[in-house]
C-alpha positions in Angstrom: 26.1 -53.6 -78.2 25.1 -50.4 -80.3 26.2 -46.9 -79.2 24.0 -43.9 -79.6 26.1 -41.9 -82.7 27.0 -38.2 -82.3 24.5 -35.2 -82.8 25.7 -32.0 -84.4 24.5 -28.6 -82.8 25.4 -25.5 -84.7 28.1 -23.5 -82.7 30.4 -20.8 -82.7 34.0 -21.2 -81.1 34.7 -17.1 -79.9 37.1 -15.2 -77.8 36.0 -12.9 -76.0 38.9 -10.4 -74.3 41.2 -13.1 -72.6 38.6 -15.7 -72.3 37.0 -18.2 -75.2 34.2 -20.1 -75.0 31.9 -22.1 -77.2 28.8 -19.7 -78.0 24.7 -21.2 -79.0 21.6 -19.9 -80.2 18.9 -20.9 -77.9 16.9 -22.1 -80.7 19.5 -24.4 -82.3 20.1 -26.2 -78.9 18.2 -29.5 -78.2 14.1 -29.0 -77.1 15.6 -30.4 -73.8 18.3 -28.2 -73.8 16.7 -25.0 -74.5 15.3 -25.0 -71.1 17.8 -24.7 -67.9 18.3 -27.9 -66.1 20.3 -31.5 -66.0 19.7 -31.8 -69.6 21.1 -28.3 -70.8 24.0 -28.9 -68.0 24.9 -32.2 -69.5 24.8 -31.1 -72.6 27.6 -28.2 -72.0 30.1 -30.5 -69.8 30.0 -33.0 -72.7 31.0 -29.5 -75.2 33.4 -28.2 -72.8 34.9 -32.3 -71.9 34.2 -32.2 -67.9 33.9 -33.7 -65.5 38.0 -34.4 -66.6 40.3 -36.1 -64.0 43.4 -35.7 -65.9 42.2 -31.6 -66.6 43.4 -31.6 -69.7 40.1 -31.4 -71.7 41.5 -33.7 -74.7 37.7 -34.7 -75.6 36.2 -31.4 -75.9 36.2 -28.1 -76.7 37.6 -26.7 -73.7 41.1 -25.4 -72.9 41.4 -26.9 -68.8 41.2 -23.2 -67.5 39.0 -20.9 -66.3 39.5 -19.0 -68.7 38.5 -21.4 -71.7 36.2 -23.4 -70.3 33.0 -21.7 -70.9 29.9 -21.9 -72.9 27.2 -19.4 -73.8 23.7 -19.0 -75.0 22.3 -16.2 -76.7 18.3 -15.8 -77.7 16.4 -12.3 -79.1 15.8 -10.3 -75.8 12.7 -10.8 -73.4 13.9 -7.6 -72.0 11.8 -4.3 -73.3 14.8 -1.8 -75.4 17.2 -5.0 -75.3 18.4 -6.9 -78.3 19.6 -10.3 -76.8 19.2 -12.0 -73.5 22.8 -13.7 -72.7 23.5 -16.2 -70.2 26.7 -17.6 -69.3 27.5 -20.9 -67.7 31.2 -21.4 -66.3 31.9 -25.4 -66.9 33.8 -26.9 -63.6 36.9 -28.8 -64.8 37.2 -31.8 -62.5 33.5 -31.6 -61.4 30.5 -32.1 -63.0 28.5 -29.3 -62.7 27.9 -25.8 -64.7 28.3 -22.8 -62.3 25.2 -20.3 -62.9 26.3 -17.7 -60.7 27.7 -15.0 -61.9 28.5 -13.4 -65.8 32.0 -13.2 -67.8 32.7 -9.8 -68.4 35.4 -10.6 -71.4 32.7 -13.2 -73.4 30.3 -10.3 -72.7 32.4 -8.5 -75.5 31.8 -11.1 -77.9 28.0 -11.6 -76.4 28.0 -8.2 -78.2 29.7 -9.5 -81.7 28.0 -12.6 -81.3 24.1 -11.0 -81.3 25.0 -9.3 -84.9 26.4 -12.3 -86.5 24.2 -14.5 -85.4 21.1 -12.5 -86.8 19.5 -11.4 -83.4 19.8 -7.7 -83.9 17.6 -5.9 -85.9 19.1 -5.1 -89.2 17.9 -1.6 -89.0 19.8 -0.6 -85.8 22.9 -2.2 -88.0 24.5 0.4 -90.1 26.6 -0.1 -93.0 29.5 1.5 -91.5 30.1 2.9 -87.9 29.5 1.8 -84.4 26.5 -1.0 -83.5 25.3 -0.4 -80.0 24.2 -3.8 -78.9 22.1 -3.9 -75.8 22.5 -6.9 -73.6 20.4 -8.3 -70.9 22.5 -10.2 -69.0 20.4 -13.3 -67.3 22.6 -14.4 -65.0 22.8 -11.4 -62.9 20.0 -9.2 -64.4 21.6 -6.3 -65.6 22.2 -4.1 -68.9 25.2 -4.4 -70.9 26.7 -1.7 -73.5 28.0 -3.2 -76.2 29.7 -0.6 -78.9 30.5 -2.8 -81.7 32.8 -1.7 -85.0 31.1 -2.7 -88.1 32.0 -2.6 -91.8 30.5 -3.2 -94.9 27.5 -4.3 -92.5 28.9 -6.9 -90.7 31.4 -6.7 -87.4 35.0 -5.5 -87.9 36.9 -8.3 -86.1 40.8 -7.5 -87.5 42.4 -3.9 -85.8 45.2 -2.3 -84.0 43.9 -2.8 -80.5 46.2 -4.5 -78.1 44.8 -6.1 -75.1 47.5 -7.7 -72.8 47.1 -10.8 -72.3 45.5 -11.5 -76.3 48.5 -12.2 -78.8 47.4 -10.0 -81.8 45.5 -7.3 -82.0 41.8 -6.5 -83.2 39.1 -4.6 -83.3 38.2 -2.4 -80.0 34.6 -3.0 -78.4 33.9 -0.8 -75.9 31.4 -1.9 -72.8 29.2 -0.5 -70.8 28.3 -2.0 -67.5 24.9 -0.2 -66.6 24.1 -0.2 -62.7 26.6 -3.3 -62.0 26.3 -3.4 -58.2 24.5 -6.0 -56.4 21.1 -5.0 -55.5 19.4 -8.8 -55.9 17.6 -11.4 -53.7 19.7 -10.3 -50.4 18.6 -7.3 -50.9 22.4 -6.2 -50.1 24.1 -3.0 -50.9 27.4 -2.6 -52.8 29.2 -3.9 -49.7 27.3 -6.6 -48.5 28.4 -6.4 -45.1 27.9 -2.3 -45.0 32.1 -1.6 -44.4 34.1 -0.8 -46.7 36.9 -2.5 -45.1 36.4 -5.5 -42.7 38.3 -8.2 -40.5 37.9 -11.3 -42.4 38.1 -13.7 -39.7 39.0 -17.4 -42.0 39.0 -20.4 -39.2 42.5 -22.2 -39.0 44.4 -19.5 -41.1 43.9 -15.9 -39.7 41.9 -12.5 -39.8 42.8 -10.3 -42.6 41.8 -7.1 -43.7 39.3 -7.4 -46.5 37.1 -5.4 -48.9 34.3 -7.5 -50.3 32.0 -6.1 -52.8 29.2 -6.8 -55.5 29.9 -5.2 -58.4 30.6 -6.9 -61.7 30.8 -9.7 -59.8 31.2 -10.2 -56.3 34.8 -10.1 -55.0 36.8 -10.4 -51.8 39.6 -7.9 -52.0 42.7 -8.4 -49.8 46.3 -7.3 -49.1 49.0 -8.9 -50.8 51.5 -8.5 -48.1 49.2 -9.6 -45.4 49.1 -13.2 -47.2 53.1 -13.2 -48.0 52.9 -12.0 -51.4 54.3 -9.1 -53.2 51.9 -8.4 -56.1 54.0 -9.0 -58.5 53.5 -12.9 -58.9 52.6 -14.9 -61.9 50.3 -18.1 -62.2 53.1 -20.3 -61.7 54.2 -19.1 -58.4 50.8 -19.9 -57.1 49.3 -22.5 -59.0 51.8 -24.7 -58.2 51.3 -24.9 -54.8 48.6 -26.4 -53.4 48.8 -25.7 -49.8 48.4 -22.2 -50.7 45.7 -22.9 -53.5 43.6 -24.2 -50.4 44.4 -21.0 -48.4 43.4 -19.3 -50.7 40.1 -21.3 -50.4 39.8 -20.7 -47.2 39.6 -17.2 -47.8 37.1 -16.9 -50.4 35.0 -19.2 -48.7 35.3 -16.8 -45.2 34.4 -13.9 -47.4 31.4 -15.8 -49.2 29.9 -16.1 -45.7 30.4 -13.0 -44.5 28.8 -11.4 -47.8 26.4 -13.7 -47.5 26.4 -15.6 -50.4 26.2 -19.0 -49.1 24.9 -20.3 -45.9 27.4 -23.2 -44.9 30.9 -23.8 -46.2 30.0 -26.5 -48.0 27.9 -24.8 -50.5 30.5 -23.3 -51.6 31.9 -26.5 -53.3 28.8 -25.7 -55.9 29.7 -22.0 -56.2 32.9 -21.9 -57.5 32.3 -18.9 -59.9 31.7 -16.8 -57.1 33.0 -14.8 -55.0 36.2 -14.2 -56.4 39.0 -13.3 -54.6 41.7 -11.0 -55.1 45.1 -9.5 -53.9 46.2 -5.9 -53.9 49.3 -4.1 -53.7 50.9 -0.7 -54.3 53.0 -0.1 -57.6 55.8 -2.2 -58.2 57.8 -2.9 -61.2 57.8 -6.5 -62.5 58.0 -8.6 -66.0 54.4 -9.7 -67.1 54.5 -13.3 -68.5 55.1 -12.0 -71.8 58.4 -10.8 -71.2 57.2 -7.4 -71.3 58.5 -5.2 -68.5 55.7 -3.1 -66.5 57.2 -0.2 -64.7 55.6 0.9 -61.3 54.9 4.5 -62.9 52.6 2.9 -65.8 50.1 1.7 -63.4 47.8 2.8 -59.8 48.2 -0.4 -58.4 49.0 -4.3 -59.0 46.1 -6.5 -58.7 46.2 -10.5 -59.0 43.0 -13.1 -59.0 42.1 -16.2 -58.4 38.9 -18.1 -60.9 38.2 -21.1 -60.0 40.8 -22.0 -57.7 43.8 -20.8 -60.1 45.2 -17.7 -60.6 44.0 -15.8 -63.7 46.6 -15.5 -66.3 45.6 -11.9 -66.7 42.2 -10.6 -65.1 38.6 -11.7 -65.6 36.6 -8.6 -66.7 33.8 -8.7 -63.7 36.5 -8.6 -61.5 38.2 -5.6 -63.2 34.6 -4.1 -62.9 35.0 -4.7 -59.5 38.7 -3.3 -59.1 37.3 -0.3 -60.7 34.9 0.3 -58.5 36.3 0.1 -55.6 38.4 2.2 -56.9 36.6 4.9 -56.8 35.2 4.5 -53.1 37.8 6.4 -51.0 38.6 4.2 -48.3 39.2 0.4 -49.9 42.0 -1.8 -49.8 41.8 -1.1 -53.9 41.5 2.4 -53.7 44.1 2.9 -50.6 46.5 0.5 -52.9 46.2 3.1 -55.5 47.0 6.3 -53.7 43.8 6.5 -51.7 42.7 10.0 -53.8 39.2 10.0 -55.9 39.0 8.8 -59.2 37.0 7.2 -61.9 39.4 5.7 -63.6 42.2 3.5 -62.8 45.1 1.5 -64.7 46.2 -1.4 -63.2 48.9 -4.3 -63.2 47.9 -8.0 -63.6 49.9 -11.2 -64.9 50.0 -10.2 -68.7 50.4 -6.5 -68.5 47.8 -3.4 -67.9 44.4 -2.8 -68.1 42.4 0.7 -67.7 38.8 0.6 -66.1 36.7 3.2 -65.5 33.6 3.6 -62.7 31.3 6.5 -61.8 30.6 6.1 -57.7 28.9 8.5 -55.7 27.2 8.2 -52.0 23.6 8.9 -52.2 21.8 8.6 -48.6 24.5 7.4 -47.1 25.3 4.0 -49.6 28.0 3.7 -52.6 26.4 3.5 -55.6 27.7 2.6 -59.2 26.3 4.1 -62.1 28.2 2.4 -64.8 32.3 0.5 -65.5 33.6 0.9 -68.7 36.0 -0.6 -70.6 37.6 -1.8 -73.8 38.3 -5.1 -75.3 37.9 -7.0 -78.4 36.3 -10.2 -79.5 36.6 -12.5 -83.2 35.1 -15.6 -84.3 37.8 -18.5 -84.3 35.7 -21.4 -85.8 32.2 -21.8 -86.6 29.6 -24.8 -88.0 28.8 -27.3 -85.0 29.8 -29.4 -82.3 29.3 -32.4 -81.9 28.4 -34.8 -79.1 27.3 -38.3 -78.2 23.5 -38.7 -79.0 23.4 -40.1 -75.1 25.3 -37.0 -73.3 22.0 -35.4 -72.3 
């Protein structure tokens, strides 16, 4: 019997923040696979290794988490005064399908590297030495990125002296600039989809909980720590070992995905498990991150934890810190009470790994919570580069 042999596709293996992910060029991908669709979907799960039953991703490029299993493409902007158009698809592990739902707000910092080494900025706007500002259309969720990128000699300063927790070694700082990153798409729904800024979350079979839920970054479901039994303090393995609360968890986020909504029946949710996230708040505590590193409850506002993809994040995706900031700055959320309940546009915050500082501009205009940008730092470098390869047949 003869087998189809492998294609090569040239490809870029990046992190991005805490996340890594395998990046493209629209116009090296496959004619089939430059378009969206079964081909392009195919095409990625085969990259990444999914659908994989012992989630381990041995036969791909994927890391069997959330936070590695990722794959981007990048093209030269449709966008008037925007360099590149970036969309992101979020590869299921154990499932075969490519979640289109939402963006990455850690690969968005190396969206932003990526564009410049790739050749889809304009050399002119490059200088030899200085800052890049790299203008991003993000596709998935329509929206402007700020991308301040290092560069030296004319090319992007990766090495530096920025530490992010949750990276090992340090790099060069990007800053990011999320422009306008509230919800205002097809359901025509406001920052806080259900108009309250705190709500009873009513989840069949497991309770009514107070919850925040809110579309900025990405949409999250914001909830107490101590009303689920937890402290705030907790680490992946204290959760993702256990199932039963894994699927309460689900629960939850499915609840909240209705209320907001974002799907129509439970089940859809099975197809959209990108989004919502959900998310657990608590006051300051002290605690050891899973570095070792001791966080004291005076370095921080407030301790969040979240859940991608039905594990908890070993630090924090950067939508979702988007999202804590923002609610952040809305007197009157679970986030914002967590932290003190006073105004502010910035806050620092306690996850798994350590700390990280976000900054949002709210204000109420007629009577709605608006966003007018969330900043904040992170870094990005090119681990590997050349192509991938994959069967002939996997698309």
């Amino acid at each position: 019997m003869a087998h189809v042999p492998q294609i090569k596709i040239p490809a870029t293996y990046m992190r991005g923040g805490t996340s890594k992910g395998v990046f493209f060029r629209l116009q090296d991908l496959p004619a089939s696979c430059q378009v969206p669709g079964e081909a392009r979907d195919r095409l990625f799960m085969r990259v990444i290794g999914s659908p994989d039953p012992y989630a381990a991703h041995i036969d791909g490029m994927g890391g069997a988490t959330s936070s590695t299993s990722k794959c981007v493409i990048l093209s030269k902007s449709s966008q008037p005064e925007h360099d590149v158009d970036y969309l992101y698809g979020q590869v299921s592990i154990d499932k075969a399908f490519v979640d289109w739902s939402g963006n990455c707000g850690n690969l968005s910092t190396a969206a932003g590297a990526f564009a410049i080494h790739a050749g889809l900025v304009d050399p002119a706007r490059i200088p030899d030495n200085g800052v890049c500002v790299v203008r991003i259309w993000q596709a998935n969720i329509q929206k402007t990125i700020i991308a301040h990128v290092p560069v030296s000699s004319g090319q992007v300063q990766e090495t530096g002296d920025f530490e992010l927790d949750g990276v090992t070694f340090p790099a060069a700082e990007i800053v990011l600039e999320f422009l306008d990153p509230s919800d205002d798409g097809e359901e025509g729904s406001s920052m806080f989809p259900t108009g309250n800024l705190v709500d009873d979350l009513e989840v069949p079979g497991v309770g009514t909980f107070k919850a925040t839920m809110i579309s900025a970054g990405i949409p999250t479901v914001f909830v107490n720590a101590e009303d689920i039994g937890y402290q705030g303090t907790e680490l992946r393995e204290a959760i993702n070992g256990d199932p039963a609360q894994l699927a309460r968890f689900e629960q939850i986020r499915v609840a909240g995905a209705l209320l907001m909504g974002l799907i129509k029946t439970p089940e859809e949710a099975l197809t959209r498990q990108h989004t919502p996230k959900i998310a657990f708040v608590s006051p300051p505590k002290s605690y050891q991150a899973s570095s070792g590193k001791q966080i004291e409850a005076g370095e921080v506002d407030l301790l969040v934890r979240a859940l991608s993809m039905g594990k908890l994040h070993h630090a924090m995706m950067g939508t979702c810190a988007v999202a804590i900031g923002t609610a952040a700055a809305v007197p009157g959320t679970l986030v914002n009470l967590a932290a003190g309940g006073s105004e502010r546009e910035a806050v620092r915050f306690g996850h798994p790994s350590g700390t990280l500082r976000v900054g949002a501009q709210a204000e109420l205009v007629d009577g709605q919570w608006v966003v007018t940008k969330a900043i904040m730092s992170r870094s990005a470098r090119i681990l590997m580069e050349g192509w991938v390869r994959v069967p002939g047949d996997a698309f």
